[in-house]
N, CA, C and O atoms as a MOPAC input file, in Angstrom:
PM7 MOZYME 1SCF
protein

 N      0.82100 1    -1.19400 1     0.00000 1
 C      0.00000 1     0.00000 1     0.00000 1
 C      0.86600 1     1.25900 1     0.00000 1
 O      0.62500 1     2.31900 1    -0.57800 1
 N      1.80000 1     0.97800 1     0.67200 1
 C      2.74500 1     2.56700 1     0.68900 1
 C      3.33700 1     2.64500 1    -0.42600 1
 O      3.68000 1     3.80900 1    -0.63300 1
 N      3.71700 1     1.71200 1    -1.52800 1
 C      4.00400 1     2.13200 1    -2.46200 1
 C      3.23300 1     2.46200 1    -3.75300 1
 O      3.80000 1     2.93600 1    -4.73700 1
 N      1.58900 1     2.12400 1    -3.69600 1
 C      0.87100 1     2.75600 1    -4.13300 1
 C      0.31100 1     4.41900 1    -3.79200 1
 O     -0.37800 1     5.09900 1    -4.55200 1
 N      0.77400 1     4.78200 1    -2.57400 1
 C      0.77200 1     6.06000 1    -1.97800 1
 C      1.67700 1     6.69200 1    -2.56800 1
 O      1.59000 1     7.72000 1    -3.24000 1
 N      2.62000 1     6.02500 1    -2.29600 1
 C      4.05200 1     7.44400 1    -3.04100 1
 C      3.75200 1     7.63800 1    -4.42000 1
 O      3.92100 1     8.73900 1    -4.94500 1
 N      3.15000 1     6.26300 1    -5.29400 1
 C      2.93500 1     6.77200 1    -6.38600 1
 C      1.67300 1     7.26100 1    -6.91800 1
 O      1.52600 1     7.50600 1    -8.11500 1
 N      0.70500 1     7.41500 1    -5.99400 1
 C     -0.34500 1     8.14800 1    -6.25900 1
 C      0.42100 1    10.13100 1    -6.09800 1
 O      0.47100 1    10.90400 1    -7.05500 1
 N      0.72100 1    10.34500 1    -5.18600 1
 C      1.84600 1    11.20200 1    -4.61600 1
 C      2.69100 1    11.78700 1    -5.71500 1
 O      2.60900 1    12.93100 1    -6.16300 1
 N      3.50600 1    10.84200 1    -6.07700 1
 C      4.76000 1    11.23000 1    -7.07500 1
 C      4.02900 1    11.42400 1    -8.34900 1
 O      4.28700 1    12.56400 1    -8.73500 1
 N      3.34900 1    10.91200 1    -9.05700 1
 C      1.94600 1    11.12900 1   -10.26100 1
 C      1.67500 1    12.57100 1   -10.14000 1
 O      2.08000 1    13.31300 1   -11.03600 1
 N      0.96100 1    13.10600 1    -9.01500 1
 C      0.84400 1    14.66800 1    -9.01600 1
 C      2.12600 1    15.78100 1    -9.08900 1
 O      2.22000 1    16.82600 1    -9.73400 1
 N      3.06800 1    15.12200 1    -8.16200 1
 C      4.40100 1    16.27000 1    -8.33000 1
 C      4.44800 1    15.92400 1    -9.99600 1
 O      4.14800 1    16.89900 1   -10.68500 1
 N      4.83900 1    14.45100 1   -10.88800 1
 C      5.13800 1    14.77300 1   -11.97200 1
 C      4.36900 1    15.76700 1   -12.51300 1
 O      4.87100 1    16.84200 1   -12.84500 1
 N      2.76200 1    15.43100 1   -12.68500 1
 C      2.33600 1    16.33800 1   -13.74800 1
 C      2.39100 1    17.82200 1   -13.30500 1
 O      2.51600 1    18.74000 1   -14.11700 1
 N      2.26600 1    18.04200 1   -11.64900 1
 C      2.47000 1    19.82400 1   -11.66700 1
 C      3.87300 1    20.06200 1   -12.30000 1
 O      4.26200 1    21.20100 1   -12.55500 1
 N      4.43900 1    19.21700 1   -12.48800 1
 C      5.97900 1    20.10000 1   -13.27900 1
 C      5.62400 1    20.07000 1   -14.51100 1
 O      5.33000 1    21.11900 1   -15.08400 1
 N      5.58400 1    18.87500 1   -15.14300 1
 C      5.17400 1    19.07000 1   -16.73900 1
 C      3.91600 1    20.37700 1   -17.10900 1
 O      4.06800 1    21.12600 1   -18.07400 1
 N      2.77000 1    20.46800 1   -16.22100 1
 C      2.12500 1    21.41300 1   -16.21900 1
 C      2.57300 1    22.91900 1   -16.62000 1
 O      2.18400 1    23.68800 1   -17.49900 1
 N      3.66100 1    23.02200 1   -15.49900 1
 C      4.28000 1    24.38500 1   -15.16000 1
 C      4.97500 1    24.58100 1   -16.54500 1
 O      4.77100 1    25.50000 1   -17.33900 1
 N      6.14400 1    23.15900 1   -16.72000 1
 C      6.88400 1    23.25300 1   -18.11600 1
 C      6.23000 1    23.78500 1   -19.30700 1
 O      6.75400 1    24.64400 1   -20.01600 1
 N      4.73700 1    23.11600 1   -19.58900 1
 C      4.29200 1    23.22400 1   -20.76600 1
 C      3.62200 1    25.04800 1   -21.03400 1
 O      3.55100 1    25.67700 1   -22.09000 1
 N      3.22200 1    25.47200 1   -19.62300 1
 C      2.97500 1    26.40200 1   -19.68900 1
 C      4.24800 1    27.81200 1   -19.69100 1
 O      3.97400 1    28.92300 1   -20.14600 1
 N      5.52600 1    27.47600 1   -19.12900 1
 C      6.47100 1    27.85800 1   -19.18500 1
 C      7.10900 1    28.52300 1   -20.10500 1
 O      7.53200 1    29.67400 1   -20.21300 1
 N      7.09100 1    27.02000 1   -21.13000 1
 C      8.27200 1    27.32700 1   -22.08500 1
 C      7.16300 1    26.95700 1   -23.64100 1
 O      7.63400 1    27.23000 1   -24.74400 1
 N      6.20500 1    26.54400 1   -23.57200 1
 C      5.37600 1    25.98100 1   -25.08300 1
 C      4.38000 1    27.55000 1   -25.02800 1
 O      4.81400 1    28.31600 1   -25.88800 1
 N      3.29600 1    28.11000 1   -24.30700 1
 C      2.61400 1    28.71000 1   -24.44400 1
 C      2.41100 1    29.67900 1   -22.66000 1
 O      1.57100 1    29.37100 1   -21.81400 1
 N      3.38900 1    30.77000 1   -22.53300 1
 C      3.16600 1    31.06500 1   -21.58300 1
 C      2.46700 1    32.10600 1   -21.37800 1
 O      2.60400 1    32.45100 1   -20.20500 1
 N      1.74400 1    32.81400 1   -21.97800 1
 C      0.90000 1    33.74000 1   -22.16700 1
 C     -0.70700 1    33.23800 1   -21.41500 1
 O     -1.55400 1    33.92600 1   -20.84500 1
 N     -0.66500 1    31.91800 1   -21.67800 1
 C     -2.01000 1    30.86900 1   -20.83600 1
 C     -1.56300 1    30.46700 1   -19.43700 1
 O     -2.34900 1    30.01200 1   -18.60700 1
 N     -0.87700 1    30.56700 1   -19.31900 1
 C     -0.51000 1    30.45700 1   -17.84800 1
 C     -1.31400 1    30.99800 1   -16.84000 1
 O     -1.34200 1    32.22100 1   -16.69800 1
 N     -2.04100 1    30.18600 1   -16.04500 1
 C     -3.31100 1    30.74600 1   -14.73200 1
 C     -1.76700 1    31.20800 1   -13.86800 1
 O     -0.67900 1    30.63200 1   -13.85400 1
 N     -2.35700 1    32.85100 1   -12.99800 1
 C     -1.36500 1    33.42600 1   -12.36800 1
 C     -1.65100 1    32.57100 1   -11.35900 1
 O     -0.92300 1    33.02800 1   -10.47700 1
 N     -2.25900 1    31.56300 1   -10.83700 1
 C     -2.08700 1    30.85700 1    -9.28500 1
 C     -2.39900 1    28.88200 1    -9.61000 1
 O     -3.09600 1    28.00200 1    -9.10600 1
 N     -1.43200 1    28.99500 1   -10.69900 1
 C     -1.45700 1    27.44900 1   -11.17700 1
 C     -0.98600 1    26.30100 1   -10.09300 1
 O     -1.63800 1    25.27100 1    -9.92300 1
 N      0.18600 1    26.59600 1    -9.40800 1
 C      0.86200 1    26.37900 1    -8.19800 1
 C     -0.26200 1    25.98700 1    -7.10000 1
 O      0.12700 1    25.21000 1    -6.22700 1
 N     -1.55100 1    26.40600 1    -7.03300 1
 C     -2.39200 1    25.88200 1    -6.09800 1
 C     -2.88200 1    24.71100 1    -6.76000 1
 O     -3.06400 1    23.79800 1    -5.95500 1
 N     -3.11600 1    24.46300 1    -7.75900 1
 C     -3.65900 1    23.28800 1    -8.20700 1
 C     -2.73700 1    22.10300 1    -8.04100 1
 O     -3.44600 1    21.12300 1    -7.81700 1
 N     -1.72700 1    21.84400 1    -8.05200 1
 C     -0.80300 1    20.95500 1    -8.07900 1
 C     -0.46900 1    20.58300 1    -6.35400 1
 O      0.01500 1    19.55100 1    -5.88900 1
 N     -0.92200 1    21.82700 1    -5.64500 1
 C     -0.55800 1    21.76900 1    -4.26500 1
 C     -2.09600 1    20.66900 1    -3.67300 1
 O     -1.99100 1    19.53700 1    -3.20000 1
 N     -3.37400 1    21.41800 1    -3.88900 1
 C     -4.50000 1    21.26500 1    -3.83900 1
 C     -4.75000 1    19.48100 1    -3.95800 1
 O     -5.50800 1    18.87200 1    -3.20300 1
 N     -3.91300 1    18.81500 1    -5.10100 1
 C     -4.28400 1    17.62700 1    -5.35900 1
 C     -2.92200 1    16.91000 1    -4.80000 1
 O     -2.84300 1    15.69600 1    -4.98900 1
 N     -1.82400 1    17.58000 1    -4.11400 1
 C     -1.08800 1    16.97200 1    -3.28000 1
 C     -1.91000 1    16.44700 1    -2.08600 1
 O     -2.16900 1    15.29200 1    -1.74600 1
 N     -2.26400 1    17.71800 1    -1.51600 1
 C     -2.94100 1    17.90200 1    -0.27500 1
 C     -3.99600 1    16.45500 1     0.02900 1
 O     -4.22100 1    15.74400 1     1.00800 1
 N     -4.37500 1    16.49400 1    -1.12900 1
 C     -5.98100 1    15.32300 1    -1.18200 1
 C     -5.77400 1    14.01400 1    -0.84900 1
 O     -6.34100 1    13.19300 1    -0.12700 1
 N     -3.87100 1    14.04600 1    -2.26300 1
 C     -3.35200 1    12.43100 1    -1.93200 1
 C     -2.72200 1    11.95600 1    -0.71700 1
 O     -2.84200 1    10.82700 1    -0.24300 1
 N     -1.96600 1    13.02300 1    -0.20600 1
 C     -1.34700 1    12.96400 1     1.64100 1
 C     -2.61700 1    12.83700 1     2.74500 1
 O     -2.26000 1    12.37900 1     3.83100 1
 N     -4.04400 1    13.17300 1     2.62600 1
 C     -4.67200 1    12.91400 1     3.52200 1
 C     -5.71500 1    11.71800 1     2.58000 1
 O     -6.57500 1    11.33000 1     3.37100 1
 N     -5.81400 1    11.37300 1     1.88500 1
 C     -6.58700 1    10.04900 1     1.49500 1
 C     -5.06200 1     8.83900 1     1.87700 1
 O     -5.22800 1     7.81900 1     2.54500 1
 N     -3.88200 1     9.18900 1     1.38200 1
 C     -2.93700 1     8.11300 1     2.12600 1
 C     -2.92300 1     7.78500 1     3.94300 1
 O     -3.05100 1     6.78100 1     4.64300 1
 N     -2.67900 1     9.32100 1     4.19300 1
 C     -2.68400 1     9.29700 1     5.79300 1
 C     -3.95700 1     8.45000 1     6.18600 1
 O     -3.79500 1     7.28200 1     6.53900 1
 N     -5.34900 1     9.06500 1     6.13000 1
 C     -6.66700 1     8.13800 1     6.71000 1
 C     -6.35200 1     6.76400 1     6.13000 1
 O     -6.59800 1     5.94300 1     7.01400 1
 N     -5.93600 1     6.18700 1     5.08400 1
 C     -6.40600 1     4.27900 1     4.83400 1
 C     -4.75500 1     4.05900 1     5.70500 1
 O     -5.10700 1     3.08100 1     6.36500 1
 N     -3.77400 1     4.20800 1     5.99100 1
 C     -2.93800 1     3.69100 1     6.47400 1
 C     -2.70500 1     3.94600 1     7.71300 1
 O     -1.72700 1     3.41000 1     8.23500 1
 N     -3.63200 1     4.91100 1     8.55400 1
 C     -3.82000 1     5.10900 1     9.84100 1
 C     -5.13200 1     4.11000 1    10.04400 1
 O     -5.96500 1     4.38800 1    10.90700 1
 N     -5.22700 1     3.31000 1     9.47300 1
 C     -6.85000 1     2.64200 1     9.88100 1
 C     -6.82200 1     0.90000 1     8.82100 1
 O     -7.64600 1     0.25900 1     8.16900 1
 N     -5.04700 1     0.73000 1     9.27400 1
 C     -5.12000 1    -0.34500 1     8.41400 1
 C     -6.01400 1    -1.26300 1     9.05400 1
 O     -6.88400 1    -1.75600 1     8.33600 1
 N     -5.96900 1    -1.63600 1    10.42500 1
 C     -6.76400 1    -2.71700 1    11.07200 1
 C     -8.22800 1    -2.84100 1    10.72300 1
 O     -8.84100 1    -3.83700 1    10.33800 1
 N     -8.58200 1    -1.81900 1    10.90500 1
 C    -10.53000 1    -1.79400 1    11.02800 1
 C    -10.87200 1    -1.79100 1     9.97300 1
 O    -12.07600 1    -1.98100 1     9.80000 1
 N     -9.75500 1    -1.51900 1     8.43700 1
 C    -10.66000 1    -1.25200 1     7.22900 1
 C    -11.38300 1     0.28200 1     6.76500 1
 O    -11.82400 1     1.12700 1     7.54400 1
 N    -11.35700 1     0.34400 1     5.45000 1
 C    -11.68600 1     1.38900 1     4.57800 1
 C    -12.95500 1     1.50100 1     5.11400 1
 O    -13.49700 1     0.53300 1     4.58200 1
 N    -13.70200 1     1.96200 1     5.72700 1
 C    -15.02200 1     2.49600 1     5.10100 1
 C    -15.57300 1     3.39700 1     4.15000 1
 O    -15.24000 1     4.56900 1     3.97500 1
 N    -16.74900 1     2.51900 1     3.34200 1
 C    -16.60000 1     3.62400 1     2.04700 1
 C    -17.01600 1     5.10400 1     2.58100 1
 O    -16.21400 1     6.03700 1     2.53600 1
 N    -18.13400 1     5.22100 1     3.01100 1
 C    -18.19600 1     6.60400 1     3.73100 1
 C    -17.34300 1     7.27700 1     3.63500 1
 O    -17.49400 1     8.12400 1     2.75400 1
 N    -15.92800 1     7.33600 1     4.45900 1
 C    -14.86200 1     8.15100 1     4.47700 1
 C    -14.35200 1     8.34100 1     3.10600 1
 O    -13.60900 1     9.30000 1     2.89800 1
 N    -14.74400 1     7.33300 1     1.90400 1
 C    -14.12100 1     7.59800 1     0.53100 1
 C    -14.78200 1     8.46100 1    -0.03000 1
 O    -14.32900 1     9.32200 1    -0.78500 1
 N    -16.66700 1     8.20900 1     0.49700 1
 C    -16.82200 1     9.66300 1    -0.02200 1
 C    -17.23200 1    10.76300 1     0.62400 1
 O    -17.88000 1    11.72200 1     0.20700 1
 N    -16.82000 1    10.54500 1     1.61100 1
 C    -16.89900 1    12.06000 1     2.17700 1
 C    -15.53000 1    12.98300 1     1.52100 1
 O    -15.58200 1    14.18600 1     1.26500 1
 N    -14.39100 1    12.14500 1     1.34000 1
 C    -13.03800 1    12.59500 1     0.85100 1
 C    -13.26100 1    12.66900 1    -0.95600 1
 O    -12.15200 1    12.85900 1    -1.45500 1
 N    -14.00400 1    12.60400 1    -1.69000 1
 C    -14.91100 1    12.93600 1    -3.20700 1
 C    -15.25700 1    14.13900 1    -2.67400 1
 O    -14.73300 1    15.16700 1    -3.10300 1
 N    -16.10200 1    14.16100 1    -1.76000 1
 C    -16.85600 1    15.48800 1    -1.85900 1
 C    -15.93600 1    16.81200 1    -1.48100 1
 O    -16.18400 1    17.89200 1    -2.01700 1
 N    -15.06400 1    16.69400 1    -0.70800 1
 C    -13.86100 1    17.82700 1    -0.11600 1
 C    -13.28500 1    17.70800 1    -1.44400 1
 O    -13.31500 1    18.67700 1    -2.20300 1
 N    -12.70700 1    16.48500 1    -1.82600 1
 C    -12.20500 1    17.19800 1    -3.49300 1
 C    -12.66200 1    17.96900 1    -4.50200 1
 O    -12.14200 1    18.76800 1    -5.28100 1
 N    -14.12400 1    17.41000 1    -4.25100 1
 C    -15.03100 1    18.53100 1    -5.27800 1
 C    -15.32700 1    19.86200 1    -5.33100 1
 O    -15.14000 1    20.72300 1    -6.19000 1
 N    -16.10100 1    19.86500 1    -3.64200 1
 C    -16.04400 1    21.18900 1    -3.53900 1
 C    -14.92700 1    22.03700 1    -3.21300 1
 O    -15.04600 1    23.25100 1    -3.05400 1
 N    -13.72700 1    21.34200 1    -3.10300 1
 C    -12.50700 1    22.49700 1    -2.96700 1
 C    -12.14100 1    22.84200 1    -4.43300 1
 O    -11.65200 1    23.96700 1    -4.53500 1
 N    -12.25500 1    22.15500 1    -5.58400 1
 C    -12.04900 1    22.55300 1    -6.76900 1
 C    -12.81100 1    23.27400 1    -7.41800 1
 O    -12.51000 1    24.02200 1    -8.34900 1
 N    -14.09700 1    23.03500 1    -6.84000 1
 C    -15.21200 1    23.88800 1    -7.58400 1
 C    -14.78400 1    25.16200 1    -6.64400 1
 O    -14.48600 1    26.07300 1    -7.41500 1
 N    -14.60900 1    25.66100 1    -5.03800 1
 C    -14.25300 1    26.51800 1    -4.88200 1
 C    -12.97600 1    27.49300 1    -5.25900 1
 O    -12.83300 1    28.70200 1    -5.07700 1
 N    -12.20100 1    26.62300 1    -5.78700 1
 C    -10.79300 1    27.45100 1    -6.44500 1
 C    -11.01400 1    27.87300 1    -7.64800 1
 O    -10.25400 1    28.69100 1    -8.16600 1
 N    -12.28700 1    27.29300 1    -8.40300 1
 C    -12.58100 1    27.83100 1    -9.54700 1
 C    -13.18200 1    28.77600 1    -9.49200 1
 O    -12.96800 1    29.71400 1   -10.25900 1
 N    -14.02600 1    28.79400 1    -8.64900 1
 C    -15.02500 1    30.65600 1    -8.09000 1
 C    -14.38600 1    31.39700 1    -7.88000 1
 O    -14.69200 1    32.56100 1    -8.14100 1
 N    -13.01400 1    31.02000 1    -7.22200 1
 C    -12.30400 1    32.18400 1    -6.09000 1
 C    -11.91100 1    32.42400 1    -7.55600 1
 O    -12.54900 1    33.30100 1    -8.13900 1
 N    -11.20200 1    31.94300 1    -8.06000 1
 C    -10.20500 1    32.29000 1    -9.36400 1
 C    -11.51900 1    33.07600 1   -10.71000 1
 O    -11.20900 1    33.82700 1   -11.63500 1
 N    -12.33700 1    32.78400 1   -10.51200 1
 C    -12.95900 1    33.51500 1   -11.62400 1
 C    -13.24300 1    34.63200 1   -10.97700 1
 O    -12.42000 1    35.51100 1   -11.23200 1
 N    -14.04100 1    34.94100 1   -10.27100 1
 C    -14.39000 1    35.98300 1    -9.48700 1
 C    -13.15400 1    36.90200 1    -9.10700 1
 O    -13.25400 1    38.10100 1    -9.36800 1
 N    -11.95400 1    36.41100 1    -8.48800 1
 C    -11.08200 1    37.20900 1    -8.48700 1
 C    -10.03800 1    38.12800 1    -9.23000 1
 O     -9.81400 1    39.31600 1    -9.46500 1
 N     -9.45100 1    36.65500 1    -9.49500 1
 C     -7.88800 1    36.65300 1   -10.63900 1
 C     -8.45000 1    36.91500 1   -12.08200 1
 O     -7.67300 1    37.25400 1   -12.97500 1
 N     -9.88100 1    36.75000 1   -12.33300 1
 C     -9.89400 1    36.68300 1   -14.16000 1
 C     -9.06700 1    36.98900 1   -15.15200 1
 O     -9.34300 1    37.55000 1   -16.21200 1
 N     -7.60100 1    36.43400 1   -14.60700 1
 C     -6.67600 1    36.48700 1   -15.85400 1
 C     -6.93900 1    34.44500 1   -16.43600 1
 O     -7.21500 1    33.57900 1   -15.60600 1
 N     -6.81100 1    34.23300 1   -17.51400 1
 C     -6.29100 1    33.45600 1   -18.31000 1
 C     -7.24500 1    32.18600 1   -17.60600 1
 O     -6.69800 1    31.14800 1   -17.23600 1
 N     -8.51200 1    32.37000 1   -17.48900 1
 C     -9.78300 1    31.88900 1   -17.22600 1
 C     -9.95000 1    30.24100 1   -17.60100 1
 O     -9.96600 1    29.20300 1   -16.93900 1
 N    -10.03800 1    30.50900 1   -18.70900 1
 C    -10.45900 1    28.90700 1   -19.58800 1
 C     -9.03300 1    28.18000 1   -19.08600 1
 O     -9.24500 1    27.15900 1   -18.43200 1
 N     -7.72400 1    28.49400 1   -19.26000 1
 C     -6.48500 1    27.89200 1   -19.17900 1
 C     -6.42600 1    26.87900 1   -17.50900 1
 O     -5.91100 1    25.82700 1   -17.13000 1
 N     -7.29700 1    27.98000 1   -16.91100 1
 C     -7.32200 1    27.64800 1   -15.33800 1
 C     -8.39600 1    26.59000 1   -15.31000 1
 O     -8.10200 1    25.48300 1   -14.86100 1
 N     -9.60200 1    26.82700 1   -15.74400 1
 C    -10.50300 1    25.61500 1   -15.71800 1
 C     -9.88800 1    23.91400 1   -16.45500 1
 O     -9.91500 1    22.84800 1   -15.84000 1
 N     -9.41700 1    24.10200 1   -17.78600 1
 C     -9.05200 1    23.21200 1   -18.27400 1
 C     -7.50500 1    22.57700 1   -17.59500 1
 O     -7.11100 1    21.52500 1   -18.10000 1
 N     -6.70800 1    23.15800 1   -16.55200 1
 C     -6.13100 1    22.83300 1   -16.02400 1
 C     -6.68400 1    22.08600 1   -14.89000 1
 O     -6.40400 1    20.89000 1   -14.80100 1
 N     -7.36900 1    22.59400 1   -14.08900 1
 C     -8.23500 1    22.01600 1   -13.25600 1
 C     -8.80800 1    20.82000 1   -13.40400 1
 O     -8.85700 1    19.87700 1   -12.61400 1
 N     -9.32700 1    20.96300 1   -14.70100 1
 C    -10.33200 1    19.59600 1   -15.66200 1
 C     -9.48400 1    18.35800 1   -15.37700 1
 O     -9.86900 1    17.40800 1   -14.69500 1
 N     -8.06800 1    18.48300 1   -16.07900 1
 C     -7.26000 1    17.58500 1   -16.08200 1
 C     -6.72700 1    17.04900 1   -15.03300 1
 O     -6.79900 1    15.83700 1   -14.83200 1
 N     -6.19000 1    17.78300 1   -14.31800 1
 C     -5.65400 1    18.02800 1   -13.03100 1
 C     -6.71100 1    16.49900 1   -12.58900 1
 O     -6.26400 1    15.35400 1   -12.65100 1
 N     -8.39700 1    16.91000 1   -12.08100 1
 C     -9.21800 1    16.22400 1   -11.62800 1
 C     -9.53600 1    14.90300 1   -12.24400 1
 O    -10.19700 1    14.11300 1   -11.57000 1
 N     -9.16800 1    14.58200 1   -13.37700 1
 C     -9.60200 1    13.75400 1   -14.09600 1
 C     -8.29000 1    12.70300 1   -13.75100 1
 O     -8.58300 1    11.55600 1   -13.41400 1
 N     -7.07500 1    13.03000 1   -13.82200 1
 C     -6.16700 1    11.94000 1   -13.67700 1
 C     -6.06900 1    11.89800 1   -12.12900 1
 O     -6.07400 1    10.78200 1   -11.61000 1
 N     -6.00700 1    12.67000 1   -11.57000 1
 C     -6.37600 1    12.13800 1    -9.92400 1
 C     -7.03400 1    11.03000 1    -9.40900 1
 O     -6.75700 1    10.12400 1    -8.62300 1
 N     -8.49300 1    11.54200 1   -10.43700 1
 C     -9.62500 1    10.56400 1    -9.89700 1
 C     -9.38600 1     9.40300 1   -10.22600 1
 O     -9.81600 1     8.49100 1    -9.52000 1
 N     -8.21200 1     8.97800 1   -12.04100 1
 C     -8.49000 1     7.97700 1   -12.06600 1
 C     -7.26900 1     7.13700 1   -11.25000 1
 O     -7.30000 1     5.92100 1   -11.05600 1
 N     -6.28200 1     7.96800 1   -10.85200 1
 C     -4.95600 1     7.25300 1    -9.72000 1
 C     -5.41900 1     6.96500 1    -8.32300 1
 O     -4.76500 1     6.22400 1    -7.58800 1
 N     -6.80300 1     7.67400 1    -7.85400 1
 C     -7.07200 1     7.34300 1    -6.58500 1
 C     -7.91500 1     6.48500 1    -6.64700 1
 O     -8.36300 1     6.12600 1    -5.55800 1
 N     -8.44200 1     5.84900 1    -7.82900 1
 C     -9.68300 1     5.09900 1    -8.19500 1
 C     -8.82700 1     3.33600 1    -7.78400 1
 O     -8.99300 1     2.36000 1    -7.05200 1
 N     -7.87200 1     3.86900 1    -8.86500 1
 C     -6.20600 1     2.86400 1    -8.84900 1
 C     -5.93700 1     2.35600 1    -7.39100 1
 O     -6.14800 1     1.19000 1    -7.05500 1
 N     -5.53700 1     3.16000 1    -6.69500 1
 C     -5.39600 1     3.12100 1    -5.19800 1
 C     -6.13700 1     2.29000 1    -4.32000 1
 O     -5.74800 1     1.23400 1    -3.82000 1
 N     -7.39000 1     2.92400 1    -4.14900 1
 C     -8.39400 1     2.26900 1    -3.27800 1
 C     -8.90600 1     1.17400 1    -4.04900 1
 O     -9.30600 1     0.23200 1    -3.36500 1
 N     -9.01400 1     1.02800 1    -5.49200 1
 C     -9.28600 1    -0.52500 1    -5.93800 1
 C     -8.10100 1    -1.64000 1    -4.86200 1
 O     -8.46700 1    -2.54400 1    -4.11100 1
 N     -6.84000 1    -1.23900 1    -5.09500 1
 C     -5.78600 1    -1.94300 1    -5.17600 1
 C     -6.22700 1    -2.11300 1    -3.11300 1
 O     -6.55800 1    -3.14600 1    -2.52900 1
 N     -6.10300 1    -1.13700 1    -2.69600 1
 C     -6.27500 1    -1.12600 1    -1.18400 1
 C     -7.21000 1    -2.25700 1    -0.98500 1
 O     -6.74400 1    -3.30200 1    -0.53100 1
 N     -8.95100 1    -2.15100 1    -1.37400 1
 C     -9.40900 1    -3.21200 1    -1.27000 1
 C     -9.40600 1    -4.26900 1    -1.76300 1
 O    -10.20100 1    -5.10800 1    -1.34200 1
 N     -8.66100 1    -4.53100 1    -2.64500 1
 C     -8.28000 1    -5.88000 1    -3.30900 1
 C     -7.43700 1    -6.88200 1    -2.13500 1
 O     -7.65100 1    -8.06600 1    -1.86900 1
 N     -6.29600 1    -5.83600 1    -1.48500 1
 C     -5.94800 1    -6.53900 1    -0.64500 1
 C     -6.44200 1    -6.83700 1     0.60200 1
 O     -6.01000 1    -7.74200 1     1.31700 1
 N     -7.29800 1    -6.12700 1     0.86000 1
 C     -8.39200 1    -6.38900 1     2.18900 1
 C     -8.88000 1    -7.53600 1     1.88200 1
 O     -8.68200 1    -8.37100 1     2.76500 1
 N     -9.55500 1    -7.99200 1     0.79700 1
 C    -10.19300 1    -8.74600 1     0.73100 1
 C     -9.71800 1   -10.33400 1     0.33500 1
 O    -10.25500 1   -11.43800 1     0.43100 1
 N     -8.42400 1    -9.83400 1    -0.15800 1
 C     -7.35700 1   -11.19700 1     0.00300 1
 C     -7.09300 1   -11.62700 1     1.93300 1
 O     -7.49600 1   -12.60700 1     2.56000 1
 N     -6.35600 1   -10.55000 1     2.35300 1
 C     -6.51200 1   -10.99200 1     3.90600 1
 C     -7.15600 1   -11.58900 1     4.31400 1
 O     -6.82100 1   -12.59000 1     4.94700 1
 N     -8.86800 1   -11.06600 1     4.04100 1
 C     -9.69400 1   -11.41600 1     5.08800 1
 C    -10.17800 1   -13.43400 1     4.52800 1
 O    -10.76900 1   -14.18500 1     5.30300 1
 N     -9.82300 1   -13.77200 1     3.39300 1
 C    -10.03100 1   -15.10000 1     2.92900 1
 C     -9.07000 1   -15.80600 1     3.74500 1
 O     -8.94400 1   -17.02600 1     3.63400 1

């Protein structure tokens, strides 16, 4: 399991760099001025969805806690997208479609994760 953590983990540092890169050096004019939260934002998610299943190896996942931890992802992204439109309205669409992506490969590495987590629960418990 911990090494499905680091690489749920290490998956986000890669793409916030390639992110930063592509916006950097290919098209930097699209660059969201607070891109750096997004990459932090979906750190944040994978260090406390790792911390809760490996602080609770004994008793087991409950799904509950998986989605109560969906919904804090959601609405913290949907809130960085308000704050950022409403506020920053520089380079708008660049920030959503960063976001888009951002959320989309997360979901499907943490999907990865907790499959793999309960796969092995359920080997144990046989």
């Amino acid at each position: 399991m911990e090494k499905d953590g680091r690489i749920l983990g290490a998956s986000i540092v890669v793409l916030g760099i390639a992110g930063y890169l592509v916006f950097h050096w290919l098209c930097p004019q699209y660059k969201p001025s607070l891109y750096w939260m997004i990459p932090v934002f979906y750190l944040l998610n994978a260090g406390l969805l790792y911390g809760i299943t490996a602080s609770d190896k004994k008793k087991g996942f409950p799904m509950y806690v998986h989605l109560v931890l969906k919904m804090v992802k959601l609405f913290g992204a949907l809130l960085m997208l308000i704050v950022y439109i409403v506020f920053v309205k520089i380079n708008i669409l660049s920030f959503v479609i960063t976001i888009g992506l951002f959320h989309m490969v997360y979901s499907v590495l943490e999907t990865r994760f907790l499959l793999k987590l309960n796969k092995k629960k359920i080997d144990e418990a046989k």
